[in-house]
Backbone as JSON, one array per atom type, in Angstrom:
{
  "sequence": "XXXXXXXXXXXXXXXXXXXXXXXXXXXXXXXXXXXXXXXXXXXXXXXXXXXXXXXXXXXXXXXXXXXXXXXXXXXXXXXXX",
  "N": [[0.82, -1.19, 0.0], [0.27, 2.24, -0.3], [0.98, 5.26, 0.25], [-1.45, 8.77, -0.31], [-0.79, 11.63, -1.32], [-2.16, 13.4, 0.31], [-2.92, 12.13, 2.4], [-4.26, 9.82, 2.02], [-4.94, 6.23, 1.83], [-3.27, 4.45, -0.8], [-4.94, 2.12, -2.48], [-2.53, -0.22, -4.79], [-2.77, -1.06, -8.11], [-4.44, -4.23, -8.6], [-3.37, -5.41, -6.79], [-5.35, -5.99, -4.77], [-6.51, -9.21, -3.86], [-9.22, -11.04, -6.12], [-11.84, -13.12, -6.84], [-11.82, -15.15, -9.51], [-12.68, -16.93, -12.02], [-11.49, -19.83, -14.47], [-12.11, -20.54, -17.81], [-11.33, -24.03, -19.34], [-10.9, -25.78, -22.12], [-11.85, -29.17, -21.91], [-11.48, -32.04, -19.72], [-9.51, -32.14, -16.85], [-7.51, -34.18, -15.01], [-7.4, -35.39, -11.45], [-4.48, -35.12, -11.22], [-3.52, -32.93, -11.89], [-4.63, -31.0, -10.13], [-2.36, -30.03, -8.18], [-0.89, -28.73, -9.55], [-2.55, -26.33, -10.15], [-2.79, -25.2, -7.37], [-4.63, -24.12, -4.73], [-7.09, -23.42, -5.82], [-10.1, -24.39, -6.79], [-11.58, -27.1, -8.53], [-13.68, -27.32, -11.2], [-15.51, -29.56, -12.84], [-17.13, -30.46, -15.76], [-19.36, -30.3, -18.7], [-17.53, -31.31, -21.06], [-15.45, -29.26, -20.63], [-13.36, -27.68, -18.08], [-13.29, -25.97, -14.93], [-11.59, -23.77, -13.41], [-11.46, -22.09, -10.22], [-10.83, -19.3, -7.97], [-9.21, -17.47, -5.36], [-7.39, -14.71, -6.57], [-4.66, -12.03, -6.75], [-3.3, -10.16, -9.05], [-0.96, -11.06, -10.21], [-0.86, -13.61, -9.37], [-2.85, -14.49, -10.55], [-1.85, -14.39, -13.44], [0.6, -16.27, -13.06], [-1.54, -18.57, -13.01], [-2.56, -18.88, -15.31], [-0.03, -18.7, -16.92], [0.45, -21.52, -16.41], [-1.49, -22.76, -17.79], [-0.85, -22.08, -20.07], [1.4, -23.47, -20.28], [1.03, -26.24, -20.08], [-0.44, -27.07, -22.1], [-3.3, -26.72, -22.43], [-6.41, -25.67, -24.08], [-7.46, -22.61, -23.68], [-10.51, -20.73, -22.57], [-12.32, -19.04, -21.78], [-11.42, -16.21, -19.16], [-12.81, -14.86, -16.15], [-13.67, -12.2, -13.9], [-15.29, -12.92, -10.58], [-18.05, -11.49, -9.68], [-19.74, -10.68, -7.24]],
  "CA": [[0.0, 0.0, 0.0], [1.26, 3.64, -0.66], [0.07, 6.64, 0.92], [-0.94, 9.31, -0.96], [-0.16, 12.9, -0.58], [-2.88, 14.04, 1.22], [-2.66, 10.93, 3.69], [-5.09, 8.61, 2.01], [-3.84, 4.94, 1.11], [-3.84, 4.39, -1.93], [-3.99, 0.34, -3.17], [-2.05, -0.17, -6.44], [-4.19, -1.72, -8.82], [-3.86, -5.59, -8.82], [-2.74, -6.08, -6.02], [-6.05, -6.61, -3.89], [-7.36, -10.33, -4.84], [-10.35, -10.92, -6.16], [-12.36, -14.03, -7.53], [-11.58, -15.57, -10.83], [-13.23, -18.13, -13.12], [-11.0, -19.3, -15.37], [-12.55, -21.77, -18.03], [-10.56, -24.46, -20.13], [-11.5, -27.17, -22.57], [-11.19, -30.63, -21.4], [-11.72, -32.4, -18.12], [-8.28, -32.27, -16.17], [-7.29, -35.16, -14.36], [-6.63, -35.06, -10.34], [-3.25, -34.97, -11.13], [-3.27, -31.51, -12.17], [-4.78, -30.19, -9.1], [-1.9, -29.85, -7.35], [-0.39, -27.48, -10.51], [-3.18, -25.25, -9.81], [-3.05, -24.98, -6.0], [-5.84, -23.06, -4.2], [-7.91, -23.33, -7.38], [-11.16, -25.31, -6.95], [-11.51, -27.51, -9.99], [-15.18, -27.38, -11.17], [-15.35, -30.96, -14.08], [-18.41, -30.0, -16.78], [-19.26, -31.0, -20.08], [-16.1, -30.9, -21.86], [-14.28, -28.51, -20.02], [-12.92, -27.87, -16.68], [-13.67, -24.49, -14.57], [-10.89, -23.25, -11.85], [-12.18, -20.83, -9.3], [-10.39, -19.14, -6.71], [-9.11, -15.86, -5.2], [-6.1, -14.39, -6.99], [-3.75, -10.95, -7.26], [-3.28, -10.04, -10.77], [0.32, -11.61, -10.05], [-1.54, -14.88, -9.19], [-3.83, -14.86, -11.99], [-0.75, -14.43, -14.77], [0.83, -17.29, -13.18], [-2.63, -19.62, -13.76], [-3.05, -18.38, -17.09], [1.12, -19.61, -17.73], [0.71, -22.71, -16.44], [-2.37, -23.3, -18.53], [-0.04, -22.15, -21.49], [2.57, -24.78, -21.07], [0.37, -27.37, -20.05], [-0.83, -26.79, -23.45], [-5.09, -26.58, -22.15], [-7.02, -24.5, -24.52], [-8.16, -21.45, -22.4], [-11.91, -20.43, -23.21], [-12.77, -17.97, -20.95], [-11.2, -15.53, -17.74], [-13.72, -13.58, -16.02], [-13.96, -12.17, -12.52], [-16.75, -13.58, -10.39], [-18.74, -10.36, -9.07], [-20.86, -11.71, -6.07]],
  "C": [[0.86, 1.24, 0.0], [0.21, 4.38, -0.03], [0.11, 7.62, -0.06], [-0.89, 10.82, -0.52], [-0.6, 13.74, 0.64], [-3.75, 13.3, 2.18], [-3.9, 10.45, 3.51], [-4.59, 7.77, 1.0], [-4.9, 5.15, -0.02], [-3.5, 2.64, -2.15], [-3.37, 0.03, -4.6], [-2.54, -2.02, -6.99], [-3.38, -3.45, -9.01], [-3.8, -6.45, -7.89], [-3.89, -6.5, -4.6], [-6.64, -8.25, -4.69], [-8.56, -10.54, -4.75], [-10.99, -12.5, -6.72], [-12.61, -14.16, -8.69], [-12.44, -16.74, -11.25], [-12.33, -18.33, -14.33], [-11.38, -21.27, -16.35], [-11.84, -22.31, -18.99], [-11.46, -25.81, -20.61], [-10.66, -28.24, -22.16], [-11.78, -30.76, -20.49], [-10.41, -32.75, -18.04], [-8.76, -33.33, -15.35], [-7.0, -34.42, -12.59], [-5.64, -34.4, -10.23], [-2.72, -33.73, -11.31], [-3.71, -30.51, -10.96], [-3.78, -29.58, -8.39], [-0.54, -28.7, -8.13], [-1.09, -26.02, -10.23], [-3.55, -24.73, -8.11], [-3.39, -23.67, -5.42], [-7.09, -22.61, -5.01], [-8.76, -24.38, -6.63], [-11.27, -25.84, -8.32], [-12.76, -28.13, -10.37], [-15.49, -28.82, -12.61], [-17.23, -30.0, -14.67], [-18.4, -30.66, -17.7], [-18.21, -30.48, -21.24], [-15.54, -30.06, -21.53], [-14.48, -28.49, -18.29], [-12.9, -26.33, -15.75], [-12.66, -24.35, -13.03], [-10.91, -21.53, -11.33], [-11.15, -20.27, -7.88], [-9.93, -17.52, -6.65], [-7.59, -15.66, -5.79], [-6.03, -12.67, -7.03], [-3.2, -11.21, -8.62], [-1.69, -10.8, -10.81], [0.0, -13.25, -10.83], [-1.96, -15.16, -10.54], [-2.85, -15.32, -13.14], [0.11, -16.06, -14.48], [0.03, -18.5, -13.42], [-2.22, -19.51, -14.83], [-0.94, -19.02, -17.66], [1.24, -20.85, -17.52], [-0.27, -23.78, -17.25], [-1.62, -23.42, -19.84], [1.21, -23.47, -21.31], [2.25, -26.07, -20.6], [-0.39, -28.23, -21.35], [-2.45, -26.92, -23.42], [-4.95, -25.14, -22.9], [-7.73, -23.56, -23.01], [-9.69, -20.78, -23.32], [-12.24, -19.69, -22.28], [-12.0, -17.92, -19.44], [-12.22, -14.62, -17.31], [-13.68, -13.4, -13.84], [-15.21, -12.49, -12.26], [-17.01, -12.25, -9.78], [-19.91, -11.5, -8.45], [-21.61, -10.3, -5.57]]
}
């Protein structure tokens, strides 16, 4: 957090976490759970839905381990509750 001049924090953007959805084709195996750790791993019809709270940090690292896992990615969206 940063303060800003006229002594109110300021949060820099990203860095509060928020709830993600992030959806991929396929159904992942168990075995992958433990790639995505802290991810809930939601199974569907033909794809696979991981949910959890991330910092935009967080998120970028999902989203690379989906890339060299080689899972199509079909949708990121924040969950608004």
């Amino acid at each position: 957090m940063k303060t800003g001049a006229v002594g109110r924090t300021i949060i820099e953007r990203g860095m509060e976490p928020k709830m993600f959805r992030v959806v991929l084709r396929g159904r992942l195996s168990e075995r992958f759970a433990s790639a995505f750790d802290g991810m809930k791993l939601e199974p569907g019809a033909g794809k696979t839905t991981l949910v959890g709270s991330l910092d935009q940090a967080q998120l970028w690292g999902i989203l690379e381990r989906v890339r060299e896992f080689g899972f199509e990615l079909l949708r990121v969206e924040e969950v608004i509750e």
